[in-house]
C-alpha positions as CSV (number, residue, x, y, z in Angstrom):
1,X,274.2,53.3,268.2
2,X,273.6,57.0,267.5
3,X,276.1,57.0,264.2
4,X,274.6,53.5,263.0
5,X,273.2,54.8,259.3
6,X,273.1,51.0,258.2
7,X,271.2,48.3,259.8
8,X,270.4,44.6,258.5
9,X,268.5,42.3,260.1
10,X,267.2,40.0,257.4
11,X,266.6,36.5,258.2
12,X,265.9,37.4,261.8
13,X,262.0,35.7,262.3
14,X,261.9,35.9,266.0
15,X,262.0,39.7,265.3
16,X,259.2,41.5,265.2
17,X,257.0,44.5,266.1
18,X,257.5,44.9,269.5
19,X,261.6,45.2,268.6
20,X,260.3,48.6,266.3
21,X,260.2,50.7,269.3
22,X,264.3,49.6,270.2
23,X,265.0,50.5,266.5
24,X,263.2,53.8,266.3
25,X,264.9,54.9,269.9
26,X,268.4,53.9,269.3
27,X,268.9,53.7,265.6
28,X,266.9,57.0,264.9
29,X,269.5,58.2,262.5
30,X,269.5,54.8,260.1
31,X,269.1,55.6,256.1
32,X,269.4,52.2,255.4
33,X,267.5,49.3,257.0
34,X,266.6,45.5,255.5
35,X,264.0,43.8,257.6
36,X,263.6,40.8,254.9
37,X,261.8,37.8,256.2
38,X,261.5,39.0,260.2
39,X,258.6,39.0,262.0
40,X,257.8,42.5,261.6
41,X,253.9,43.9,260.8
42,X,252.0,46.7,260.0
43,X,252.1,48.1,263.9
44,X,255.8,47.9,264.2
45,X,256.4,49.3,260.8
46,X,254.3,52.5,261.8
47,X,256.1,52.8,264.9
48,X,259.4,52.6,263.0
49,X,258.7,55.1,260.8
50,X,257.2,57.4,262.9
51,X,261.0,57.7,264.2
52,X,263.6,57.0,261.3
53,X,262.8,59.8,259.6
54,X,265.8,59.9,257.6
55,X,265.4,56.9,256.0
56,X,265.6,56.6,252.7
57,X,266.0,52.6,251.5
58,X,263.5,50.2,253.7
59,X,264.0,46.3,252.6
60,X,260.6,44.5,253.5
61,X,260.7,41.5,251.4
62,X,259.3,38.0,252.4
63,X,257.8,40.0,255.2
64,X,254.5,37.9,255.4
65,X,252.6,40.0,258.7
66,X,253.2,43.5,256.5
67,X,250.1,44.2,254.9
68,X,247.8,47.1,253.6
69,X,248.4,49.0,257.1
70,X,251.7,48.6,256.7
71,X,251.5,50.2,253.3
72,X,249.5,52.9,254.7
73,X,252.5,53.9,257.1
74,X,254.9,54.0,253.8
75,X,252.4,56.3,252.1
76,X,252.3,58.2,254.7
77,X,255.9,58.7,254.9
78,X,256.3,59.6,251.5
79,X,253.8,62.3,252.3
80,X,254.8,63.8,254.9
81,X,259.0,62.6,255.7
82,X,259.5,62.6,251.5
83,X,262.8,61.0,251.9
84,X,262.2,57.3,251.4
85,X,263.7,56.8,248.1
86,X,264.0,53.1,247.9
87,X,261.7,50.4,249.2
88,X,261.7,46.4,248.6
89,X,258.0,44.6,248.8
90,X,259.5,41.3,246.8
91,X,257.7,38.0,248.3
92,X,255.5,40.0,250.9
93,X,251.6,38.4,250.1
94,X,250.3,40.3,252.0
95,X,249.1,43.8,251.0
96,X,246.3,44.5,248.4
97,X,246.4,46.2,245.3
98,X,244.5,48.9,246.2
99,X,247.2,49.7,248.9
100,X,250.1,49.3,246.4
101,X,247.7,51.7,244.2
102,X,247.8,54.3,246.9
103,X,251.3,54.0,247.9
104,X,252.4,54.8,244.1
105,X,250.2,57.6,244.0
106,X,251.2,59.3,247.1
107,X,255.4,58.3,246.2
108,X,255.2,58.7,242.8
109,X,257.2,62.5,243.2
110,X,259.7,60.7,245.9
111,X,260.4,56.8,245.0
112,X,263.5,56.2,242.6
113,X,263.5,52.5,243.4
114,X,260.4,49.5,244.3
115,X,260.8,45.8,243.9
116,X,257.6,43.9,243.6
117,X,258.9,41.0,242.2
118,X,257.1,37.6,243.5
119,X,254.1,39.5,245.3
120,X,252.1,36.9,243.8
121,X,248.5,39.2,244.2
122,X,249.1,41.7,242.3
123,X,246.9,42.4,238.9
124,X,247.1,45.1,236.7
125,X,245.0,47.1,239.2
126,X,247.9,48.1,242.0
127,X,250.2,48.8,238.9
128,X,247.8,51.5,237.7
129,X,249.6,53.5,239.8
130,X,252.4,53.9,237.9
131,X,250.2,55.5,235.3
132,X,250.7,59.8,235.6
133,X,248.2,62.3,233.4
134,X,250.7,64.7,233.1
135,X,254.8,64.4,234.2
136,X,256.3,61.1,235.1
137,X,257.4,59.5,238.5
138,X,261.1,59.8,239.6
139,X,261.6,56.2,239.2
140,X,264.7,54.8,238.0
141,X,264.2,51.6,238.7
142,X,260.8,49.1,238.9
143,X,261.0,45.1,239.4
144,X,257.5,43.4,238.8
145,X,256.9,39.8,237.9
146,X,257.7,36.4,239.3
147,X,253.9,35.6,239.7
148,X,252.3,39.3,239.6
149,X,248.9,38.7,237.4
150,X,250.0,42.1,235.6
151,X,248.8,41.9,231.9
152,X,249.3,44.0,228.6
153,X,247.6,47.3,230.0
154,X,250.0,47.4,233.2
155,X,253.1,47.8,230.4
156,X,251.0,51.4,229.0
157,X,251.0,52.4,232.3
158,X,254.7,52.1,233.2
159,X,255.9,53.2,229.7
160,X,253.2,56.6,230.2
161,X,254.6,57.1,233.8
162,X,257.8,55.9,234.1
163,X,259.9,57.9,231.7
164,X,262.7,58.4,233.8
165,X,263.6,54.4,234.7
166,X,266.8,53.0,233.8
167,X,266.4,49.8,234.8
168,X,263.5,47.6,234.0
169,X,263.0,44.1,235.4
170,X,260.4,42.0,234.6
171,X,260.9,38.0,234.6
172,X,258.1,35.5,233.8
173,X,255.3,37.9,233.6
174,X,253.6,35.5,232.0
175,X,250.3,37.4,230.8
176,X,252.0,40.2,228.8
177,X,252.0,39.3,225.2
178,X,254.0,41.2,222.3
179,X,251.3,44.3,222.5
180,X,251.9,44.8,225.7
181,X,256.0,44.8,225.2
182,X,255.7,47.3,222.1
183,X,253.6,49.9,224.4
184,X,257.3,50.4,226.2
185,X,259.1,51.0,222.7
186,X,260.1,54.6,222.4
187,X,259.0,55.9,225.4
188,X,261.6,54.6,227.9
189,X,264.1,56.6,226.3
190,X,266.6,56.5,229.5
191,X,266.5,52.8,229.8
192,X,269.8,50.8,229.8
193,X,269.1,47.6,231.4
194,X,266.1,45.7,230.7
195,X,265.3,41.5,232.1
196,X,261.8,39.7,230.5
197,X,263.5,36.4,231.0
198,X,260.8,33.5,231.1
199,X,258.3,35.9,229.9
200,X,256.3,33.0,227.6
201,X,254.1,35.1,225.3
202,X,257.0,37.3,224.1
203,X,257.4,36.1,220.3
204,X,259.9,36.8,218.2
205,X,257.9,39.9,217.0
C-alpha cells in the first residue's frame, strides 16, 4: 500500500490501537486518514503519528478512548511535523479543555480546519485558545457547538483570533446571547458561510 494517500476506516470499532503500528508501517505515505468511531486511543494515535508524517487531515470523531494524551500527540505534531492541516474531534468526550487549550496554542500557525462540534465538555476555557495577542490563526474553518458549554466570551476570542475563517459553524450553542454574536461583527471580514441554527438566546437584535 505504498501509494495509498487516502485511508478510511470509520465505523470500524473492533479497530484499535494495536492496528496503529500496521497503519504507520504500510500506509506511511497517507495525507488523508478518518478513524471515526474505531477503537483507537491515545497510544495508538502516538504511534500513528510518529510515522504518517505527511499527514495532513486526521478524522477522530466519536472516538471515545482518545483523550488528553491523544491530544498531546496532535500538539506535538503540529510542533514538530507542521503539516497537519485539518483535524476532526466532533463527538469525542473524552479530552479536557486544558488539552484542547494547548493543542490550539501549539497549531494555531498550522490548522486551517477543527471540528469540535458535539464534544459535549468543552467550556469557554479550551476555546481560549483561539484567542491570539498579536496576528491571527490560519484557520479557515471552526465548528463548535452541539452541547459545547461555550458562552459569550468564547465568541471575543474567535472573532480576536480567527480573522482568516471563512466558514463559521456554530449550531445550538445555547449559552451565547446577542453580545456574544455582535463581538464577531466586523471582524470576520473573510467569512462567507456562517450556521447558528438552534442557537436560542439569539434575538432578533
Amino acid at each position: 500500500f505504498a501509494r495509498c494517500r487516502r485511508l478510511d476506516l470509520h465505523g470500524l470499532g473492533r479497530v484499535g490501537d494495536a492496528s496503529m503500528a500496521h497503519v504507520r508501517r504500510h500506509f506511511g505515505g497517507i495525507v488523508e486518514l478518518d478513524l471515526s468511531g474505531t477503537g483507537v486511543g491515545d497510544a495508538g494515535l502516538w504511534d500513528l503519528l510518529a510515522g504518517c508524517r505527511a499527514l495532513e487531515g486526521l478524522r477522530l470523531a466519536d472516538c471515545q478512548r482518545v483523550g488528553d494524551k491523544g491530544l498531546e500527540g496532535i500538539s506535538e505534531n503540529l510542533r514538530t511535523v507542521r503539516r497537519l492541516r485539518r483535524v476532526d474531534l466532533s463527538k469525542a468526550r473524552c479530552f479536557s479543555n486544558e488539552a484542547l487549550l494547548d493543542l490550539l496554542e501549539r497549531g494555531g500557525g498550522v490548522l486551517h480546519a477543527i471540528d469540535l462540534k458535539g464534544c459535549a465538555q468543552l467550556t469557554s476555557l479550551g476555546v481560549m485558545g483561539f484567542r491570539r495577542g498579536v496576528g491571527t490563526m490560519q484557520l479557515r474553518r471552526l465548528e463548535l457547538g452541539g452541547g459545547a458549554r461555550v458562552g459569550d466570551s468564547a465568541m471575543g476570542w474567535i472573532a480576536s483570533g480567527c480573522k482568516l475563517l471563512d466558514t463559521l459553524v456554530l449550531p445550538k450553542c445555547v449559552e451565547v446571547t446577542d453580545l456574544g454574536f455582535e463581538q464577531l461583527s466586523g471582524k470576520l471580514t473573510r467569512l462567507q458561510t456562517l450556521n447558528i441554527a438552534r442557537c436560542a438566546q439569539l434575538s432578533s437584535r
